[in-house]
N, C-alpha and C positions, 0 to 999 in steps of 0.2 A: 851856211854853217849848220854841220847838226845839231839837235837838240839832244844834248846828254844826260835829260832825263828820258829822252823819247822810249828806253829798252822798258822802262817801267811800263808801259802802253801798250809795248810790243807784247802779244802772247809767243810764248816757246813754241815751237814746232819743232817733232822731232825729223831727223830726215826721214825721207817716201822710202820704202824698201818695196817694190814690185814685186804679186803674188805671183805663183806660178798659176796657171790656167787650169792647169790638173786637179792642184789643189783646192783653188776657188770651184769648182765645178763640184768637189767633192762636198763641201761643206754648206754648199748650195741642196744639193739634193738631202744630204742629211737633217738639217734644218726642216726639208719639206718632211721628211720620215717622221722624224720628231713630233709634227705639227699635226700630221694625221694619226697617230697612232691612238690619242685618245680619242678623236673619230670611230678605229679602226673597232677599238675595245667596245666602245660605244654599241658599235652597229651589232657588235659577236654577239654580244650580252643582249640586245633586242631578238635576233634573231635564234638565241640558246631555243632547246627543246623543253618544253615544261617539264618541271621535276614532278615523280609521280609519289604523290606525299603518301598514299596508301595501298599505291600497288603492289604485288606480292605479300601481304599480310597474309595471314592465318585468322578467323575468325572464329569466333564462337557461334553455335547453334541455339536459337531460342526455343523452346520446347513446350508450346499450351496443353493445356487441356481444354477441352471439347466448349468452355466458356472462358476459353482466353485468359486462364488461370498460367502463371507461369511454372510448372514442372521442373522443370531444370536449365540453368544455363552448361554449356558444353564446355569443356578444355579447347582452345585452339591448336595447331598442330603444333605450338612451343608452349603449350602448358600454362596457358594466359587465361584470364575472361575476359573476352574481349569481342564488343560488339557494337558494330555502325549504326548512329543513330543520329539520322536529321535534324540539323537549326531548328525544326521547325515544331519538331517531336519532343523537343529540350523545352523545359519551364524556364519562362522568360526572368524568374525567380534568381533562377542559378546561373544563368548567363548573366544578368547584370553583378550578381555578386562576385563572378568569378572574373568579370572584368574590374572591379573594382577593387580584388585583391591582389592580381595580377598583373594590370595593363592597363590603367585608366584613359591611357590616350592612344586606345587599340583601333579606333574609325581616323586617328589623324595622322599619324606617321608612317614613311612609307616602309617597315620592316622593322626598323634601327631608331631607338627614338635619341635624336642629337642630343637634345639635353640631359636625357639620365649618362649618356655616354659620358659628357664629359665631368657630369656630380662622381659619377661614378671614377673618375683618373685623378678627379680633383682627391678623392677619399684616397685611394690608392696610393697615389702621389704624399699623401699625409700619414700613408703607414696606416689605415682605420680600413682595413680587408674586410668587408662582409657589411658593409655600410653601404645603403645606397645603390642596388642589384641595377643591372641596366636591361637585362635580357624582357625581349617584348614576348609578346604569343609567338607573336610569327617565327622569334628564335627561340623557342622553346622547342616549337613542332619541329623545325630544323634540327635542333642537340635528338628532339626522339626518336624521327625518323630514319635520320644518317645516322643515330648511334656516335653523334661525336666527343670527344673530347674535350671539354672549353673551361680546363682548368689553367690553360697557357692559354699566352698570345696569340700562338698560331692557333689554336684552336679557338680561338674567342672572335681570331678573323675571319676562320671558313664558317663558321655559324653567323657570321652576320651577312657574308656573300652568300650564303644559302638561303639565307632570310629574304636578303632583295632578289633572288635568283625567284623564291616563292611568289613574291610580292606583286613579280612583273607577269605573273602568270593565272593566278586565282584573286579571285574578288576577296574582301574582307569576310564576309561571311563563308563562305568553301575555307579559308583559311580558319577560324574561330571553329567551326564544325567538324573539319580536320584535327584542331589539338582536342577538342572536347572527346574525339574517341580513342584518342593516344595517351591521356594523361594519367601518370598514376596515381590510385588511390588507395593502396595497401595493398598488402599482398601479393597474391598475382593478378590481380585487378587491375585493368585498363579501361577508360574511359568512361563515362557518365555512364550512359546506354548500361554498360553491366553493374556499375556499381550501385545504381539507383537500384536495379534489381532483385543485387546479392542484398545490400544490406537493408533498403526498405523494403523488397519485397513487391515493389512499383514499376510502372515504366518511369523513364526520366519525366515524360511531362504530366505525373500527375506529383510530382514533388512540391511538398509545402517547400515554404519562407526557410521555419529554420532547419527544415532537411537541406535545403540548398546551403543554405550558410554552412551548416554543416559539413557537406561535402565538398565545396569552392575550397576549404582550406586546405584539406589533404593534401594535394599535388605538389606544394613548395615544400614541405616535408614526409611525405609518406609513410616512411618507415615512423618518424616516431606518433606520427598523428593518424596512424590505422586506427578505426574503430574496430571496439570490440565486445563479443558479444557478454561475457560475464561479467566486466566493470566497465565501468568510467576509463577512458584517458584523458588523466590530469592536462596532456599539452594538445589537442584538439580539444578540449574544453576551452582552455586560455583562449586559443587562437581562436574561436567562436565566437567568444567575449569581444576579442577586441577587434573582428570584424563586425559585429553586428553596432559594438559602440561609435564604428568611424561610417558606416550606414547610416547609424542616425545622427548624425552632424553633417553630413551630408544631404537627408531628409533637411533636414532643418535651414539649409543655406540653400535648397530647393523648393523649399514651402510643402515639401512632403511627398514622398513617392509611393507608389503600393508597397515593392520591398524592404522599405525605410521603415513604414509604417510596420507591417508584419515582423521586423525583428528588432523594432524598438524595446527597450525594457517595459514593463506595464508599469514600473514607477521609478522613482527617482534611484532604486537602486539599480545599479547598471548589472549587480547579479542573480536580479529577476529572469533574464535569457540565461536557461540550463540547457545546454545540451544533450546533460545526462537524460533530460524526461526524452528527446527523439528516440524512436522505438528503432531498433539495430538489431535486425537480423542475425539469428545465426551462420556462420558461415557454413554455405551450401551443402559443400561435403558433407557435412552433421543431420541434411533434413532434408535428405532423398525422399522424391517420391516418385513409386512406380517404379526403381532404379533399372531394370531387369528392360521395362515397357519400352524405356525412353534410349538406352542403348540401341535397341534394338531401331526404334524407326529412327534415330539419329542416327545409325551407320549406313540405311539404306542408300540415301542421298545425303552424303556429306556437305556438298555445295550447297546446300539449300540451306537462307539466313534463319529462316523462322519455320516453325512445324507446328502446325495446330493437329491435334491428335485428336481420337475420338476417345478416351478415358473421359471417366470421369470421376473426379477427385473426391467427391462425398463417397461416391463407391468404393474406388481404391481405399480410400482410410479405413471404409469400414470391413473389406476383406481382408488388411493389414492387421487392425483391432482383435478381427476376429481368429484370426491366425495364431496370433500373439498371445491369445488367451490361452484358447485352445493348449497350446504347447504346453505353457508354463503351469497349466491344470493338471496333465499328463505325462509334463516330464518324469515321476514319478515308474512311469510303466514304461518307459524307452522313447518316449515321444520325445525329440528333438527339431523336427524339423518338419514342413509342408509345403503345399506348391497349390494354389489352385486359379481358375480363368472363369469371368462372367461375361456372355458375350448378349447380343441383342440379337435375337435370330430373321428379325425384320429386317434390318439392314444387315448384318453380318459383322458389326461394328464391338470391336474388343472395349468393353467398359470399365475392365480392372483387370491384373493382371498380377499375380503376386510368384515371381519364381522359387522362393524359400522364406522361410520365417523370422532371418536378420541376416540382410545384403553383408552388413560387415562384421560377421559372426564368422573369422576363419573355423572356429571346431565343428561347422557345419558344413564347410567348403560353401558361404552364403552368398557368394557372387556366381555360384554355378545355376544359369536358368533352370528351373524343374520343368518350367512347361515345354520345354524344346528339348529337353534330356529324352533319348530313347529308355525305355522301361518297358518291361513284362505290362502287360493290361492286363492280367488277370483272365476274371468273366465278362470284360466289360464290353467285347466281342460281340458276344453272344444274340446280342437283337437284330444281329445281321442278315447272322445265317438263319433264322427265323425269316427275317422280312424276305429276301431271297429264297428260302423253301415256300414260304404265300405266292413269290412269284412265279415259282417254277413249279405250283398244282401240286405240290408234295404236301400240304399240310395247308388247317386254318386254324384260327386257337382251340377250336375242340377235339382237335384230331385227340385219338387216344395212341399217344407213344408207349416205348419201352423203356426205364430205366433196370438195367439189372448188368451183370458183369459180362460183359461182350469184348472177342479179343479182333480189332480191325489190325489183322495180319500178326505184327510185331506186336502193335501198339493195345495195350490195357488198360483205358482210361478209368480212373476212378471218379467217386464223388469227393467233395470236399470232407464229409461229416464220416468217410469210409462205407456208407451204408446203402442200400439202394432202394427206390422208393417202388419200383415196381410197376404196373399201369401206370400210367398219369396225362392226363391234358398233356398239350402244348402248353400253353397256357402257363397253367401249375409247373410244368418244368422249366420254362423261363424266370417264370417269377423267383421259384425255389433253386434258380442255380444248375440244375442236376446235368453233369459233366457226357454223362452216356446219351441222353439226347441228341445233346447238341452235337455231339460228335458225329453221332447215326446221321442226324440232316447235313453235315459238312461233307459227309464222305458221298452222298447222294446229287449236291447239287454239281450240276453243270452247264454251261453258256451261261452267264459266269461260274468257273467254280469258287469257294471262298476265298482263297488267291486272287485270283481273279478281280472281286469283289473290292479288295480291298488295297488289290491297286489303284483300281479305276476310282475308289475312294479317295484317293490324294495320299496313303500310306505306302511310305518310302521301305518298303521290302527289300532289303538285299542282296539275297539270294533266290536259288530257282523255285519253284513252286515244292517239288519233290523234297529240298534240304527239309523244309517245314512240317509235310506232310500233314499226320492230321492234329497233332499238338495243337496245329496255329490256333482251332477255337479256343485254346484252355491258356493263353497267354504264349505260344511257344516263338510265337515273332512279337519283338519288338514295337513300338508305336511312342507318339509323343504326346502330351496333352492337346496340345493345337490339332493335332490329328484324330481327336478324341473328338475334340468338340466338335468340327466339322462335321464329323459321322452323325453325330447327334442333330445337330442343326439341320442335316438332311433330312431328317426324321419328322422335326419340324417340320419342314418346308415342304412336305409332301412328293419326299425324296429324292429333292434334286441338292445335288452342291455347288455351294459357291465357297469362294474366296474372304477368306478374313479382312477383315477393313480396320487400318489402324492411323489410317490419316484422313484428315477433311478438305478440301470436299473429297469425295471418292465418285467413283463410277456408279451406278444404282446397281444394286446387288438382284438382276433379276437372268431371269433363265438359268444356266449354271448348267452343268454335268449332270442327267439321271441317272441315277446309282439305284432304285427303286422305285417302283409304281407308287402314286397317292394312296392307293389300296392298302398297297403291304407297308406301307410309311405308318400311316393311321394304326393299322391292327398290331403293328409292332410297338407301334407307343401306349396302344390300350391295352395290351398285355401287357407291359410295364407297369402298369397302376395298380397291379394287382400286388407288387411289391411290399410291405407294409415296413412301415415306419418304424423305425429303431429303437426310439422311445416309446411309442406308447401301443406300437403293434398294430393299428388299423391299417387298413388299404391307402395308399398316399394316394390313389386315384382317384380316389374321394375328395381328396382337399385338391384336387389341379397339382398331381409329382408324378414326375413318371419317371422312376430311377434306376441304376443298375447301381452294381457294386463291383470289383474285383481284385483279388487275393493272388497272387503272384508263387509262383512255385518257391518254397525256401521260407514264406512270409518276409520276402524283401522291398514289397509295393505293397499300400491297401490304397484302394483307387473310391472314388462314388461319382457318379455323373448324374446331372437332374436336368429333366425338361420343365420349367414350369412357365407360366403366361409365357411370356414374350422371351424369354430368357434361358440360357444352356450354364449352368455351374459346373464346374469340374473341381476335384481336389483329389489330391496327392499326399501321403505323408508314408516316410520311407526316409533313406540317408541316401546320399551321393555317393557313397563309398561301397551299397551294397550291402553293410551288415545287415544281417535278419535280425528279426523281432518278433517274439511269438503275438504279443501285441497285434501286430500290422496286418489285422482281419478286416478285409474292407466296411463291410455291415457294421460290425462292432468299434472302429478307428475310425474311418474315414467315413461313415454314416452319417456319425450326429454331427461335426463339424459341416457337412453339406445342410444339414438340415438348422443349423443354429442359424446358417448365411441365411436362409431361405427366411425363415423366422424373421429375422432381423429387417430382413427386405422390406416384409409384409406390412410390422408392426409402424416402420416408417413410411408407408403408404407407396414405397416405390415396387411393390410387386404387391399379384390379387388372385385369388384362389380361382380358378378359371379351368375349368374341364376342359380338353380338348376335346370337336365335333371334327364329323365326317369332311371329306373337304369338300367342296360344291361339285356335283357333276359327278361324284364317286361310283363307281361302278361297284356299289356294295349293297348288302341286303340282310336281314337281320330277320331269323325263322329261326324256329324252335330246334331243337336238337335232341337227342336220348342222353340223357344226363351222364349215362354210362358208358355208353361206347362213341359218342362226338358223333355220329352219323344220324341220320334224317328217321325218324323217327318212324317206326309203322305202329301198328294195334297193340301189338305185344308191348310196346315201350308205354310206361306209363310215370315213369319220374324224367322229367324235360325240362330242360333247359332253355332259354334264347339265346341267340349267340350271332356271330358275322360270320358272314363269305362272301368272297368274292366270285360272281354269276359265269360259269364260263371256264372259271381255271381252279375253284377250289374244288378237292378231291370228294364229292359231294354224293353219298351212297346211302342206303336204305340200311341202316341198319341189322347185320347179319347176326349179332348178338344177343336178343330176344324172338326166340321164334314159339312159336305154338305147336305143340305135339300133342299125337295120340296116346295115351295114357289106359294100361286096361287097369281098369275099377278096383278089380278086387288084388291083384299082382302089383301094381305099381309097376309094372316094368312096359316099357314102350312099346308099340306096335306100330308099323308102317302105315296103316289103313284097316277102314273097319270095311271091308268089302264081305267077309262071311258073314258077320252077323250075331256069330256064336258065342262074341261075349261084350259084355258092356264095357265100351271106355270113354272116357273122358279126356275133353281137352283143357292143357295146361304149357304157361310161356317158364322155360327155363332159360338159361342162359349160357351159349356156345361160346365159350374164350376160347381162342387158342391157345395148345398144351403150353408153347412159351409163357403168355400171360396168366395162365391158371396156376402154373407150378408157384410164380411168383404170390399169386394171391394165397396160396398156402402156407408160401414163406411166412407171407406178414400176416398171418391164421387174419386173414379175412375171408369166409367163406360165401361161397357163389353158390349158385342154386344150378344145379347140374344134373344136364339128362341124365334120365337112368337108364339101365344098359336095355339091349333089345328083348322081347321076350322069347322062350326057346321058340324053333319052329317061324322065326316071322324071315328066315334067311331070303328070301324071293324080295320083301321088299327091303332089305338093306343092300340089295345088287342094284336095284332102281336110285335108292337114296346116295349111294357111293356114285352113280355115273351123273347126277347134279351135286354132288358136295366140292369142296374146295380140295385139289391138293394139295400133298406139305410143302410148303416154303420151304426151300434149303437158304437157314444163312449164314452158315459158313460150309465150307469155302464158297466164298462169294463167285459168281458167275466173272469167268473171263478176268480172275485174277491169276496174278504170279506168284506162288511163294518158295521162301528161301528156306528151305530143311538142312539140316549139320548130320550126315549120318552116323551114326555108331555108340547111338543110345542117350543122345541128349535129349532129354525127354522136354525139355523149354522149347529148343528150335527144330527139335526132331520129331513131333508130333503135330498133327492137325485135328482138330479137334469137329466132328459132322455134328453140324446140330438145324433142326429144322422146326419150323413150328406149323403148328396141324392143326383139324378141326377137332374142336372138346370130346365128341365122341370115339376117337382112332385112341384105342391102344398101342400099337406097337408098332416102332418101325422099321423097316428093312430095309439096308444100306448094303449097295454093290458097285464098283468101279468095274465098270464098262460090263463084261458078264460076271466079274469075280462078287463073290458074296464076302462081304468084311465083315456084317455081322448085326444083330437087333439088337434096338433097345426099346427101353418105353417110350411113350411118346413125350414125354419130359425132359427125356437122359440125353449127354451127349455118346458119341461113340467116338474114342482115340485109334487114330490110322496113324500108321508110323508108313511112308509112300518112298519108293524109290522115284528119282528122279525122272520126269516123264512131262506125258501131257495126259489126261481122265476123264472123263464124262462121269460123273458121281451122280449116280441114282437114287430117289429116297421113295420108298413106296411104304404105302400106308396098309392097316390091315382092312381096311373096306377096299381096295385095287390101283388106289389114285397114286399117281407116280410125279415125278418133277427131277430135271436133271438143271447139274450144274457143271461147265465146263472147265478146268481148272489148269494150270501148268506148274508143275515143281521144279527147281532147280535147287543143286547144291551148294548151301552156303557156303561162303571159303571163309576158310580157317587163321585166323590170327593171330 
């Protein structure tokens, strides 16, 4: 019999319903899908690509000077400071600090720290928002480099899978090194590396204690905890305090740390650590230096992190200073603005570099470089064509030139002072400027002509040789300061050029372009000493200066450049805009500012009054001269000079302007030779100018002592004397020139004007084109041809026989 409690005993069983095979088969494999998938994730996520936490940034440029002074930090290409700076290059000061305020258990979690997470959902969860942050470094760097979002969930989730995406990929340290050059610290400041910089003035690892406290706090609020430069902030002070307070409670539960120890209070009051006393930079922007210098090799190579320059900063400030003064002495008289460069002519190496007299001074246009601005040079030219006429036998410093009013074709050059000085040295008309010299040696030289010249010098010309013509010595092409100096520095360098040097290390600054012989380098810089000093009027070649000056057509540039010791100055002062200034006389403007630098240099023991010498091996030689006529002296000459030449190419002749003649006794009047006997004469040395240079010496009533005329009857021997005298120099119209005449009475472009110069004795001369007679004059006078359009052979014959021809072609100007 059954037992009828037995159903209690019994379990229920529902009935078997039989799967389908399909279906079991399905839920079989799903099941396995299921089971590998967090395998599958597993594996993806091992094998992801490393995130590139800094690739593609934009950095900023470090910018030295010449002693690892820091010049300028650079904008990155979004307008950041911002610059990479190695774990290892960071003060271990501010690394521990900034783990301390950030991430205490930043070497122990793998991205995500479990526990702040869940303080932090417990807060959240209780409604207490802002309690209890969870975000580690490693999601910090995450939110700054993706730029995310992580004020949502969703966004609070991709920042922590980027966190362990990081995690799996870089070491702890690559990761801590990485946020140290992303984090912000006011303004557009990122990372340690710049802000150590900007605001101490430092690299990151020579950061004290509490500069690092200091700056560890910034990043968790930046905007309101930027420091700043003219006060206190009240809430980066707080937050200093009370990191430095929870430092030293943690000193103290450690037995005491270096850091702990460094921003402990020094007594029981905990507001002994002032912030306020860490010394806080201005912000950059406010204390440029060099600003002009450091654009400049900062745009060279933009890729490049760091640039040590060869400036040098005691220098720069004191060209700055003196700029500054300068100005604001002067403003009074138009002076606004200036420009000038000190270079080191041994290495080639730019020491200071000043483009204008206040970078951020729009009423000056003060971010326009001056030294790379094109400008008129004035006379500054001028030592060129000089050292070029030394090379090409035209001249040595005692040549006796011509200043007087000479027309080269069109062109009428004047002097600055309107006046002309008449004879003169080389020399003397370098020194003194005088425009008609120079021109005369510009228009003479050729292989190089001064074109030429002054291509092969590194000056960026334009136009064709011809647009220029002969203006170019008197300012009529453009040039740059940098191109100034060069010229100059060849001068130095015993005339070769090289290449300006504005970075370290550099190439060695040797060999280079010859633009000049060591000969004519030398004698071009010793005629420069002969320049004198603005202030007090001595020769600067005295004191080791060897300077030019130059005055711009308009008075719109007054220039001064100086060779001394080791060193080339340039300076500039003028507007950017071009307005003149009766002021802007180089000698008198731009002099004494060269000469205050130079000053300045001395009294601070970094320049030394140093004459230049010969250069070794010189192929120069140093003999007396006729004080008066620059040629080699004979008997008759008896006021002498010493002076250079160079053996071989300078124009090196005996003296034709003191000669000794026959003299009769009782007449005074000259006689060829005392061959009869019949009366007594005497010998005595007078002096032969030519009629060109005697007329001038009568201008300027300095009288010569001048043969007297022949006496009657002596014609026989002034037939002998005329077939060894000189004949006239025709010089105008110049030999194998072309000129352009306007017919029909323009007496400017419609005349040619014959003039010739002759020995002291010829009175008169007589001028004929081809057989035609056009007409005499004296031997002083010009004679005006008005010429139909042709080709001439212009004869000048003198009254003792001597003739000289000049070939010439006219053509008709055309009409406008």
């Amino acid at each position: 019999m059954r037992d009828p409690g037995a159903w209690l005993h019994t379990p229920y069983t529902k009935p078997f319903r039989r799967r389908s095979p399909v279906i079991a088969d399905f839920f079989k494999r799903l099941g396995l899908a299921l089971a590998f998938i967090p395998l599958l994730l597993a594996t993806g996520w091992f094998f992801l690509p490393a995130p590139p936490p800094l690739d593609g940034l934009s950095w900023s440029q470090r910018v030295l000077d010449r002693d690892g002074h820091l010049l300028r930090l650079t904008l990155s290409a979004d307008d950041k400071y911002r610059l990479p700076t190695p774990l290892a290059q960071i003060a271990p000061e501010l690394v521990n600090a900034t783990l301390t305020h950030e991430d205490q258990h930043f070497w122990k979690h793998p991205g995500i720290n479990p526990v702040a997470v869940l303080r932090a959902a417990w807060h959240l969860g209780l409604g207490q928002r802002g309690r209890g942050g969870a975000s580690t470094i490693t999601m910090q760097l995450a939110r700054l480099r993706y730029g995310l979002h992580t004020r949502t969930a969703r966004g609070k989730l991709l920042q922590m899978w980027r966190a362990l995406e990081i995690e799996r990929h870089y070491t702890k340290a690559q990761i801590l090194e990485h946020y140290l050059d992303l984090a912000p610290y006011g303004r557009n400041i990122e990372g340690v590396g710049a802000a150590s910089l900007l605001y101490f003035g430092k690299p990151a690892s020579a950061l004290t204690a509490h500069e690092a406290i200091a700056l560890s706090v910034v990043p968790q609020s930046p905007t309101r905890r930027t420091p700043r430069a003219e006060s206190a902030n009240p809430a980066l002070t707080a937050a200093s305090h009370r990191l430095a307070a929870r430092l030293c409670s943690l000193a103290d539960a450690r037995q005491g740390s270096d850091l702990a120890e460094a921003g402990r209070p020094s007594s029981s009051d905990s507001d002994a650590f002032d912030v306020d006393t860490v010394p806080i930079r201005p912000h950059l922007t406010r204390d440029f230096v060099a600003p002009h210098f450091v654009l400049r090799v900062a745009r060279r190579d933009p890729t490049q992190r760091e640039i040590t320059t060869t400036l040098d900063r005691d220098l720069q400030r004191l060209l700055e200073r003196r700029i500054a003064a300068y100005v604001d002495a002067n403003r009074r008289l138009g002076v606004s603005n200036a420009a000038a460069m000190l270079i080191d002519t041994r290495t080639m190496e730019v020491l200071a570099q000043a483009g204008s007299a206040a970078f951020f001074d729009p009423a000056i246009s003060g971010q326009v470089d001056g030294t790379r601005s094109r400008r008129s040079p004035g006379s500054t030219l001028k030592p060129f064509i000089y050292a070029a006429a030394m090379d090409q036998g035209l001249i040595h410093p005692l040549t006796m030139l011509t200043d007087a009013p000479r027309r080269f074709g069109g062109y009428n050059p004047e002097n600055f002072d309107g006046d002309f000085a008449g004879p003169i040295h080389a020399t003397d008309a370098l020194a003194r400027s005088r425009n008609v010299p120079a021109v005369a040696l510009a228009a003479q030289l050729t292989h190089p002509t001064f074109y030429q010249l002054l291509r092969k010098g590194g000056v960026a010309l334009p136009h064709e040789e011809s647009y220029y013509g002969l203006a170019l010595p008197l300012g009529g092409g453009e040039v740059t300061m940098e191109e100034l100096v060069r010229l100059y520095a060849a001068l130095a360098n015993g005339g070769r050029l090289r290449p300006l040097q504005r970075t370290l290390p550099h190439p060695p600054s040797e060999g280079g372009t010859r633009l000049v012989s060591p000969e004519a380098a030398f004698l071009a810089l010793e005629m420069l000493g002969h320049v004198p000093r603005p202030d007090i009027g001595t020769e600067a070649g005295a004191d080791g200066i060897y300077w030019k000056t130059g005055t711009s057509m308009g008075f719109r540039d007054a220039w001064s450049i100086g060779v001394f010791d080791h060193f080339v100055l340039a300076v500039w002062i003028g507007n950017f805009d071009g307005r003149r200034c009766a002021t802007f006389v180089g000698r008198t403007c731009a002099g004494p500012l060269l000469f205050q630098i130079i000053d300045t240099l001395r009294t601070q023991g970094r320049a030394h009054p140093r004459p230049i010498q010969p250069p070794t091996g010189a192929n120069l030689q140093r003999v007396e001269f006729c004080a008066e006529s620059g040629q080699l002296p004979t008997a008759a000459c008896h006021h002498r000079v010493t002076g250079w030449f160079i053996p071989g190419v300078s124009p090196i002749t005996p003296c034709e302007v003191h000669r000794e003649i026959l003299v009769d006794a009782e007449t005074g009047l000259r006689v060829p030779s005392d061959d009869d006997g019949t009366r007594e004469v005497r010998r005595a040395v007078y002096e032969f100018w030519p009629s060109d240079l005697l007329a001038l010496f009568e201008r300027a009533g300095l009288p010569r002592r001048r043969p007297p005329p022949f006496a009657p009857g002596a014609e026989g021997g002034v037939e002998t004397l005329a077939r060894t005298g000189k004949p006239p120099q025709i010089t105008c119209p110049a030999n194998g020139q072309t000129y352009a005449v306007r017919p029909g009475g323009d007496h400017a472009t419609g005349t040619i004007s014959l003039q010739a110069r002759s020995e002291a004795d010829v009175v008169r001369l007589y001028w004929f084109a081809g057989k035609a007679f056009l007409g005499a004059t004296s031997a002083r006078e010009t004679l005006p041809w008005r010429p139909a359009p042709g080709k001439y052979h212009i004869v000048a014959l003198d009254d003792r026989g001597r003739s000289s021809t000049s070939t010439v072609t006219v053509q008709a100007a055309g009409v406008e």
